[in-house]
N, C-alpha and C positions, 0 to 999 in steps of 0.2 A: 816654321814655328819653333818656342823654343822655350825650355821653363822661364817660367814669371810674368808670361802673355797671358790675356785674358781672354780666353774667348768667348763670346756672344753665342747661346747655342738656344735653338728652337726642338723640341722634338714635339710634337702635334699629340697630348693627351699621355705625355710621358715628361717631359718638364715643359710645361707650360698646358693650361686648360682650352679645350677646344671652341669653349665659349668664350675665351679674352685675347685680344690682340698679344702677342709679344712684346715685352718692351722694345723699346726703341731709344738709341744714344743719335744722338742728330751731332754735327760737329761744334767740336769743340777746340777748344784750346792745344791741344795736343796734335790735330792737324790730321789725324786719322781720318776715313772717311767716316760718313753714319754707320752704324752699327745695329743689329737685334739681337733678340737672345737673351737668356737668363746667364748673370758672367759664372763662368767654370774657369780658375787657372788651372794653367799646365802647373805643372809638379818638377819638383826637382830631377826628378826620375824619365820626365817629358812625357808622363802619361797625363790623362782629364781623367776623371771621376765621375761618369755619369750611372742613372738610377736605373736598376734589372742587369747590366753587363759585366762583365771581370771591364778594369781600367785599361783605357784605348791610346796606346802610343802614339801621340802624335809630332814629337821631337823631329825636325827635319822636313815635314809635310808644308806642302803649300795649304793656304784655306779649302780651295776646292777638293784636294787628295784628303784633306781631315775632315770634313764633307762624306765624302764618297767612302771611308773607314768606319766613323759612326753609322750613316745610313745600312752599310755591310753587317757592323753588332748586332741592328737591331731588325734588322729585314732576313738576313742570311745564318749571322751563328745563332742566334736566339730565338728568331722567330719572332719574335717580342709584335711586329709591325707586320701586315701583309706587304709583299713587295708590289709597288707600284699605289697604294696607297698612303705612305708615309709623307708625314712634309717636315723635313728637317732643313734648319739653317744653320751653318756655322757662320761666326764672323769673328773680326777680333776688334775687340774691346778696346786694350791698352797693351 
């Protein structure tokens, strides 16, 4: 990943409501595969900017590693999530 990517990001009752599906980007024109997630870009600085955490470096990470970073914010440094019941998706957008 790398600023100016968009990621697709789910976090279950933290951005996105436990009663509503995720959006969903199905393919398009760009060639990308589907996508979910509400879009968060990366930043110039290759941090995302999600809601309850200090901003999460993800410059240099593959999806699954920036996956497994978020899921860590909010399960581990914050507590924010019980672990092993959170449902986070990362994806990228554009």
């Amino acid at each position: 990943l790398e600023p100016g990517d968009v990621l697709g990001v789910y976090i279950e009752g933290v951005l996105g409501d436990r009663t509503q599906l995720p959006p969903v980007r199905l393919v398009d024109a760009s060639g990308l595969p589907p996508a979910m997630g509400y879009p968060v870009p990366v930043r110039e600085n290759g941090t995302v900017s999600l809601p309850f955490v200090e901003p999460i470096r993800v410059q240099g990470l593959s999806l699954l590693e920036a996956e497994a970073t978020v899921r860590k914010a909010y399960t581990v440094d914050k507590e924010i999530i019980k672990p092993g019941r959170e449902r986070i998706i990362v994806t990228l957008l554009q």
